[in-house]
C-alpha positions in Angstrom: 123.9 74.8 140.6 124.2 71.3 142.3 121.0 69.6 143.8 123.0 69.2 147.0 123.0 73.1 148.0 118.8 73.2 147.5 118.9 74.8 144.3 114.9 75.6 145.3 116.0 77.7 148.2 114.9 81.0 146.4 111.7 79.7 145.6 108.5 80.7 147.9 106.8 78.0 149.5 103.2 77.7 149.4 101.5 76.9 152.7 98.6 76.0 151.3 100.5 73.2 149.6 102.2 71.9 152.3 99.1 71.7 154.3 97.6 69.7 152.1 100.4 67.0 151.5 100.2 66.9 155.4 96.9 66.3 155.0 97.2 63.4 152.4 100.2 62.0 154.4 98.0 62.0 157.6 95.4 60.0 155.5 97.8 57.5 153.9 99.6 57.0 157.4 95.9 56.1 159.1 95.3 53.9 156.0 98.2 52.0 156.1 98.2 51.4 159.7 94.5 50.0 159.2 95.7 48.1 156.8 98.3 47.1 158.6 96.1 45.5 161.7 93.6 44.6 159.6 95.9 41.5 157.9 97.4 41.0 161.4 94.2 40.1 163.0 93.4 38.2 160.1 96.8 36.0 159.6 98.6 36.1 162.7 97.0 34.0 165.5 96.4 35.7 169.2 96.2 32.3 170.7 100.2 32.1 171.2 103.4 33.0 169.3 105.4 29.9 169.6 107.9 30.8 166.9 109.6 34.2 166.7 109.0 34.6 163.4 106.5 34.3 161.0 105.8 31.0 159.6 105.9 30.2 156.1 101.6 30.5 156.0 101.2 33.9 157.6 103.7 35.3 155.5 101.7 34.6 152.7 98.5 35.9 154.0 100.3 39.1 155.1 101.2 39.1 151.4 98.3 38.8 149.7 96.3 40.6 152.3 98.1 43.6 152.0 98.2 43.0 148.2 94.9 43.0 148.1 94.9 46.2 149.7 97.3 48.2 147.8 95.1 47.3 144.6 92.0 48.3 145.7 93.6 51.7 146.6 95.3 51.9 143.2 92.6 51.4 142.0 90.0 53.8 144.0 92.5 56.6 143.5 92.6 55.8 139.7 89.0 56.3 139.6 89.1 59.1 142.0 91.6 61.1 139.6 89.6 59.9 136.2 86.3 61.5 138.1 87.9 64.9 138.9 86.9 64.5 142.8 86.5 67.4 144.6 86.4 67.1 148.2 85.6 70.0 149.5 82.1 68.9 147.3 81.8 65.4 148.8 83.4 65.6 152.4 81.3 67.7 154.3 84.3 67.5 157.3 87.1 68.3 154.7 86.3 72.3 154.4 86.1 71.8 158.6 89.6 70.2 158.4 91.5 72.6 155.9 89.9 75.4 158.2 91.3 73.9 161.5 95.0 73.4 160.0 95.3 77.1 158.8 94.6 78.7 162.2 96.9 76.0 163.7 
């Protein structure tokens, strides 16, 4: 069977699953937009935007900023998987969360 006429069509889907990659999406998309502002207050000036583009300067601080970033959640999720974290153990408002999303 081809990949292109969803050869996982007769497969079940798991709710629970999917509520939980929503979940983890949700988290990511709040982290990166954090990230995201985070290196724009810090490289792009407020004063005024004479240019309409960045300059050569706050290009590279928007680089390494959100370099910086991206390797400290590599490696937080590294140590996260290494340490078998359970958050339903160490997030009090996770078990709160998973219960809201399945009577949604």
């Amino acid at each position: 069977m081809s990949l292109f006429l969803n050869p996982y069509s007769s497969q079940e889907v798991d709710q629970n699953k999917i509520n939980v990659a929503e979940i983890q999406f949700d988290a990511m998309a709040v982290a990166f937009n954090a990230m995201l502002s985070s290196c724009r207050e810090k490289c792009i000036p407020h004063d005024h935007y004479g240019e309409g583009e960045l300059t050569k300067g706050e290009m590279t601080c928007v680089d390494r900023c959100i370099s910086k970033a991206h390797d400290a959640n590599r490696t937080i999720g590294t140590y996260v998987q290494r340490t078998g974290f359970d958050p339903a153990r160490y997030l009090p408002h996770y078990n709160k969360l998973m219960k809201s999303r399945d009577h949604e």
